[in-house]
C-alpha positions as CSV (number, residue, x, y, z in Angstrom):
1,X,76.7,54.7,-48.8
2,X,75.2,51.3,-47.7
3,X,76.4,48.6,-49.6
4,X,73.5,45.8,-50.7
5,X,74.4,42.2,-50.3
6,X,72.2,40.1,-52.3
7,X,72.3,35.6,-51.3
8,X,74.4,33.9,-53.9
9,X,72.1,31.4,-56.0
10,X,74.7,28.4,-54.8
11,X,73.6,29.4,-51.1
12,X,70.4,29.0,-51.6
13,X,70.8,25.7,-53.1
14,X,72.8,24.1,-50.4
15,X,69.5,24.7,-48.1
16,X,67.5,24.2,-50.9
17,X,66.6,19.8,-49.9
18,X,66.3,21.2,-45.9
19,X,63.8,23.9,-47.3
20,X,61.7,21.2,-49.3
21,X,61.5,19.2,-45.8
22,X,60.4,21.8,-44.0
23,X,57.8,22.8,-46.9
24,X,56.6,19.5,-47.2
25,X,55.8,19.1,-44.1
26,X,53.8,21.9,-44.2
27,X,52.1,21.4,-47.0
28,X,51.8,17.1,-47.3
29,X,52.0,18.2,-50.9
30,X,55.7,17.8,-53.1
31,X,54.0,19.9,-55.8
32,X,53.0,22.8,-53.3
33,X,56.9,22.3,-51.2
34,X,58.4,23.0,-54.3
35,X,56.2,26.2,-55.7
36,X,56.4,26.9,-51.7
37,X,60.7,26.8,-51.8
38,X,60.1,28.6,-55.8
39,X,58.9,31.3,-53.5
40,X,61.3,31.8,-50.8
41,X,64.0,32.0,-53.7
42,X,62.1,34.7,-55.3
43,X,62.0,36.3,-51.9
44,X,65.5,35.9,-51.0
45,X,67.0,37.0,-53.9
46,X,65.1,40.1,-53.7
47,X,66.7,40.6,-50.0
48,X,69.5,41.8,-48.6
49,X,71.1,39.5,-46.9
50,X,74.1,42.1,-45.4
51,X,73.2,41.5,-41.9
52,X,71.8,38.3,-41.6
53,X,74.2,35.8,-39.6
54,X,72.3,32.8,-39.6
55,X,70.6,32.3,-43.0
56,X,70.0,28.8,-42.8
57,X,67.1,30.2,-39.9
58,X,66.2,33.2,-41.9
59,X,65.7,31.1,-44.6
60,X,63.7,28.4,-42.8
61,X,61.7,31.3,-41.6
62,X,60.9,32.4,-44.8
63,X,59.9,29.3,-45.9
64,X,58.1,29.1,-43.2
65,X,55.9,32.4,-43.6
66,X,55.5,31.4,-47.5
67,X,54.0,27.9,-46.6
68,X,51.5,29.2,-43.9
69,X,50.1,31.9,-46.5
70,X,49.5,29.1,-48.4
71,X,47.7,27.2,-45.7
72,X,45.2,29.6,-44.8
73,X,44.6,30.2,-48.9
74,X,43.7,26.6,-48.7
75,X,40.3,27.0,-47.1
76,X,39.1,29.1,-50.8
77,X,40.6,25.5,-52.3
78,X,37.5,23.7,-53.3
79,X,38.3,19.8,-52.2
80,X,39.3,17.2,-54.9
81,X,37.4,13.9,-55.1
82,X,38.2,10.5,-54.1
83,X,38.8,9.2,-57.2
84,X,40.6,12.1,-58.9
85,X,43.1,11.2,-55.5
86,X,43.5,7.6,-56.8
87,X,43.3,7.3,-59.8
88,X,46.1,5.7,-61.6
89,X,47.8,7.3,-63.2
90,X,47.1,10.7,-61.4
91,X,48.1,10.1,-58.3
92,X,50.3,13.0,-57.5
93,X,50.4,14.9,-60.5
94,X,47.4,16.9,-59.9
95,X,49.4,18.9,-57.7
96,X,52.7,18.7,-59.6
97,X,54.9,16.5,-57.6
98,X,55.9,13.1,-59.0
99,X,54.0,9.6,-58.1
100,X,56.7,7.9,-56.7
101,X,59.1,10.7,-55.3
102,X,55.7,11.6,-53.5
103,X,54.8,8.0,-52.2
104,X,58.9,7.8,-50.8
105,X,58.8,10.6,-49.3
106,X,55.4,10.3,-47.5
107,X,56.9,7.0,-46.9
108,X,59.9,8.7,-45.5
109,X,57.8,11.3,-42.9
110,X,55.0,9.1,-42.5
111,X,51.5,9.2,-43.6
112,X,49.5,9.4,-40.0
113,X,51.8,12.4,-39.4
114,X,51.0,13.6,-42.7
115,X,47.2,13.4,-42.0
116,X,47.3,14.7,-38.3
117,X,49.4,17.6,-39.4
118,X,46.5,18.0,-41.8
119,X,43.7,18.7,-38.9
120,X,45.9,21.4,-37.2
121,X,45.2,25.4,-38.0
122,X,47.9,26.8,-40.0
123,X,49.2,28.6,-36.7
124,X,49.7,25.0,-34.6
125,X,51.0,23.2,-37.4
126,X,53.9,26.0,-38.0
127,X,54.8,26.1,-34.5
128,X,55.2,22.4,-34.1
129,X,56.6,21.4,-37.7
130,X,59.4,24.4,-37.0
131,X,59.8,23.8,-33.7
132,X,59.4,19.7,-32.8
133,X,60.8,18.7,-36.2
134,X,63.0,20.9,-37.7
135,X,64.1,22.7,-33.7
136,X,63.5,26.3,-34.5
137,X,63.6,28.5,-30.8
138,X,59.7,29.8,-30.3
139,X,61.1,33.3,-30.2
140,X,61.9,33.0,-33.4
141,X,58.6,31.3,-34.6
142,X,56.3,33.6,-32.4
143,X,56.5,36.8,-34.5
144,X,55.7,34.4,-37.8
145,X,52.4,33.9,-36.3
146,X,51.6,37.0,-34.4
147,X,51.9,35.4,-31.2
148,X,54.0,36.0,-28.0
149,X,56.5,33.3,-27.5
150,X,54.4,31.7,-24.5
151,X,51.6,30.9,-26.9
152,X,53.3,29.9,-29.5
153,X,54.9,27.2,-27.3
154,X,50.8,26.0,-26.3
155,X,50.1,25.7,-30.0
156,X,53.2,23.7,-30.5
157,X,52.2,21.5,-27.4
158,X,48.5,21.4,-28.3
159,X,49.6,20.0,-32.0
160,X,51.8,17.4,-30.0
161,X,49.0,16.0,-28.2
162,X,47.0,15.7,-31.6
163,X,50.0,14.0,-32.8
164,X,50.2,11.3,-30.4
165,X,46.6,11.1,-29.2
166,X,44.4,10.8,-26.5
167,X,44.7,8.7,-23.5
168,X,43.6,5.1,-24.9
169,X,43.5,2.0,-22.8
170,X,46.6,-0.1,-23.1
171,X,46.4,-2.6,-25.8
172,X,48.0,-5.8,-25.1
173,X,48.5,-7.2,-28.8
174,X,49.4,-3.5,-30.8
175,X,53.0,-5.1,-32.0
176,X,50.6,-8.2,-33.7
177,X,48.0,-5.5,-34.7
178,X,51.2,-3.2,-36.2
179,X,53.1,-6.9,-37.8
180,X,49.7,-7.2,-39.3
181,X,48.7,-4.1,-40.6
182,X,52.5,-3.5,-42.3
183,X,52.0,-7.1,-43.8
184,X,49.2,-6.2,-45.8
185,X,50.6,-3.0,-46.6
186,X,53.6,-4.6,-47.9
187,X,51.9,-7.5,-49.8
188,X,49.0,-5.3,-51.4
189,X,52.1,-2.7,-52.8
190,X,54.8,-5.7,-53.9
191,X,51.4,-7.3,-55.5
192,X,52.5,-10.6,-53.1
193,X,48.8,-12.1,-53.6
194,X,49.8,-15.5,-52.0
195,X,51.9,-13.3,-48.5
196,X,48.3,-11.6,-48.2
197,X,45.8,-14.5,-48.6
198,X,48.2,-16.1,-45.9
199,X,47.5,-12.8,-43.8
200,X,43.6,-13.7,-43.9
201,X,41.0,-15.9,-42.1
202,X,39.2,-18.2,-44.5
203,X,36.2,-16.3,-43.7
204,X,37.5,-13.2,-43.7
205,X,34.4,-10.9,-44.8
206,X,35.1,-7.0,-46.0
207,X,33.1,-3.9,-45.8
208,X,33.2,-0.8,-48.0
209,X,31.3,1.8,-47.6
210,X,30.0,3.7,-50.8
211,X,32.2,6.4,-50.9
212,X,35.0,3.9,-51.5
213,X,34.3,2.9,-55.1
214,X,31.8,4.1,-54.8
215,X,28.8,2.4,-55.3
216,X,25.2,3.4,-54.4
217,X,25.6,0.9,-51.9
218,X,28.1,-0.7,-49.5
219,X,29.6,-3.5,-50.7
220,X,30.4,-6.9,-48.6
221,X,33.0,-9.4,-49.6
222,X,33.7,-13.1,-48.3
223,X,36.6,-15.0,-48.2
224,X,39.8,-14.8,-48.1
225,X,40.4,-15.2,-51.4
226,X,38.1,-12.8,-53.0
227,X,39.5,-10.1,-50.2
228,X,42.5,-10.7,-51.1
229,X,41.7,-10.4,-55.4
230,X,39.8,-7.3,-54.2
231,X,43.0,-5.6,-52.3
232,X,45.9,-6.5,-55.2
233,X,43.3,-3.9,-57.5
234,X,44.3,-1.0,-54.7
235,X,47.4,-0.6,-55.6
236,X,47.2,2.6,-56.4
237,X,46.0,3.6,-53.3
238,X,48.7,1.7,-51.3
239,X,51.3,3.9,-52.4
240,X,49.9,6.5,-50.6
241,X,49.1,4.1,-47.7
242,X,50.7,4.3,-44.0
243,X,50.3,2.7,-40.8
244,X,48.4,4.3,-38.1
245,X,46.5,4.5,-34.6
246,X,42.3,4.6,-35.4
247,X,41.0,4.9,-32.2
248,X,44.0,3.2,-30.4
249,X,44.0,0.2,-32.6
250,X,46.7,0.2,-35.3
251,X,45.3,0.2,-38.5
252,X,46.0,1.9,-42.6
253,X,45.5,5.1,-43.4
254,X,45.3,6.8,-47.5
255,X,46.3,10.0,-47.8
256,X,47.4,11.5,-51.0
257,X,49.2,15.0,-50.5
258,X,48.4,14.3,-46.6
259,X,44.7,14.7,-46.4
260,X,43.1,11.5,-45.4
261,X,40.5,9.9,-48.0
262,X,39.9,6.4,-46.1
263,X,41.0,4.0,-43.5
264,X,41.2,0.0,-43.1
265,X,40.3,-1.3,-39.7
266,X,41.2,-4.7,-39.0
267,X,39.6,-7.3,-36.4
268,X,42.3,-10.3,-35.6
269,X,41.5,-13.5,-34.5
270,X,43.9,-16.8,-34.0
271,X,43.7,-17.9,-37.6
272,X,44.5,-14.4,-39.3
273,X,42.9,-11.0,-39.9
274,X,38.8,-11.8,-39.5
275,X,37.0,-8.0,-40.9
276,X,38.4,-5.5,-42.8
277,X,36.3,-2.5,-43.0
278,X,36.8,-0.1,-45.3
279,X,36.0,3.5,-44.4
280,X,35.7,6.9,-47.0
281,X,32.6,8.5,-45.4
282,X,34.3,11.7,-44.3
283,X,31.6,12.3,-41.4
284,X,32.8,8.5,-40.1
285,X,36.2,9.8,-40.4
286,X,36.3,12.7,-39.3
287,X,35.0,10.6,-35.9
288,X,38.1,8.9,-36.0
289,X,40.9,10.1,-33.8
290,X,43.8,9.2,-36.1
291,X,47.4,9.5,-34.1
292,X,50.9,8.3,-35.2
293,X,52.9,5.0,-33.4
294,X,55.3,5.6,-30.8
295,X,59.0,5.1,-31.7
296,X,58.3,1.7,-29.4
297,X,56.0,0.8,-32.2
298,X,57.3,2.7,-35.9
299,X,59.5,5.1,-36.8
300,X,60.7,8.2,-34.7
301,X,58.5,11.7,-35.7
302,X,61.7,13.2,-36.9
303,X,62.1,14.8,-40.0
304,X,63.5,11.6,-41.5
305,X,66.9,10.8,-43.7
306,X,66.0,13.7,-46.1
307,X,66.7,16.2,-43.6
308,X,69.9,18.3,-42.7
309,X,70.6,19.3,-38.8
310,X,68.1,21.3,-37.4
311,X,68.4,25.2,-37.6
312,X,68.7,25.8,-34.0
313,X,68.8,23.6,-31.0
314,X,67.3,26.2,-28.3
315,X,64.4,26.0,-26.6
């Protein structure tokens, strides 16, 4: 008589914060990482467990197969509009996660990684989130996907390039482009009007285009001051609002739940930050090769100080 060996709720829960890191990063979504670890409990509990000697991997695995069924569902999804992403104070809950939990912990994994991970095919972005961030083996990852190991190692190496981006020409002021850049970001979320109108030129000018408000048209602003009145109104969307590479140049990138809705572009010049253009056309975006900073220039890609040790340290 086999005997069945069911996981003990407390087992569960002491992978439970690891599973909503790898789920999360995923999804880009705290609402959808937390239906997606709902559903690995409903799966494990349903399992028998008898044989299984690692379950912190079977359990990352399962995760794993939950959150790219609910990738490739995404594509029946019909997209949300800009302004139901920003509005305050919705931001977040549409998709059940909380505001400001969500903001940290974009925050936490970073937004650009957030939004590349966001232009890879369910397949890549398993491979590389399981096996780059969290260091699953590819043997292990491979069946997941229905691809032999060797493959699975391409997609995970093809989502890496996406990640860092193409070959750019070397860019001699990117650490005054990245000071910049997190300057505003801090002063427009702290509400630090004076830190931000001494970040700007006195003829700064700004460009939205009309997908940003929107407006039937694009709309120009002058001066520093102005600009700066104009930005402490965003910020809504700074929460959601994380440094990144536009074309090689450091810049700011929105992206509630990880999909990108616009970018800032900045032109510096010796007295401060010259143009800001303000981008939410999604066929100029989607023209916009968006990568994440070195770990000379941010944050490492890791899974960040909400994560556990990874499952396995092979391949």
């Amino acid at each position: 008589m086999t005997t069945y060996t069911a996981l003990p709720p407390e087992r569960f829960e002491a992978d439970r914060h690891r599973l909503r890191s790898v789920a999360y990063r995923m999804l880009g979504s705290l609402g959808e990482a937390e239906d997606a670890v709902q559903e690995t409990w409903l799966r494990a509990a349903r399992a028998d467990v008898g044989d299984v000697e690692n379950l912190s991997g079977w359990l990352t695995t399962v995760v794993g197969r939950v959150c790219l069924n609910m990738l490739r569902s995404r594509r029946t999804r019909p997209e949300v509009s800009l302004d139901a992403q920003v509005s305050e104070p919705a931001v977040g809950t549409a998709e059940g996660g909380d505001p400001e939990e969500e903001a940290l912990l974009a925050d936490s994994v970073g937004v650009a990684l957030l939004v590349v991970l966001d232009t890879l095919a369910p397949a890549e972005r398993l491979a590389f989130v399981l096996h780059d961030l969290f260091a699953v083996p590819f043997d292990t990852i491979a069946p997941m996907i229905e691809r032999t190991p060797a493959t699975t190692r391409q997609l995970a190496s093809r989502a890496r390039r996406r990640v860092r981006g193409g070959a750019s020409p070397a860019v001699a002021d990117r650490a005054r482009q990245r000071q910049v850049a997190d300057a505003f970001l801090a002063a427009t979320r702290g509400g630090d009007f004076e830190a931000l109108l001494a970040l700007l030129h006195p003829d700064v000018v700004l460009t939205a285009d009309r997908f940003v408000v929107p407006t039937p048209e694009p709309l120009t602003v002058s001066g520093a001051r102005p600009v700066a009145e104009g930005a402490m109104a965003a910020t809504g969307r700074a929460r959601f609002t994380g440094l990144a590479l536009l074309d090689g140049r450091v810049g700011l990138a929105m992206a509630p739940h990880g999909r990108l809705r616009l970018v800032l572009l900045f032109t510096l010049a010796e007295g401060g930050i010259t143009r800001i253009e303000v981008v939410a056309d999604r066929e100029r975006l989607d023209d916009i090769e968006v990568a994440v900073l070195d770990t000379a220039e941010a944050e490492p890609l890791g899974a960040g100080p909400v994560d556990t040790a990874p499952v396995n340290a092979e391949d």
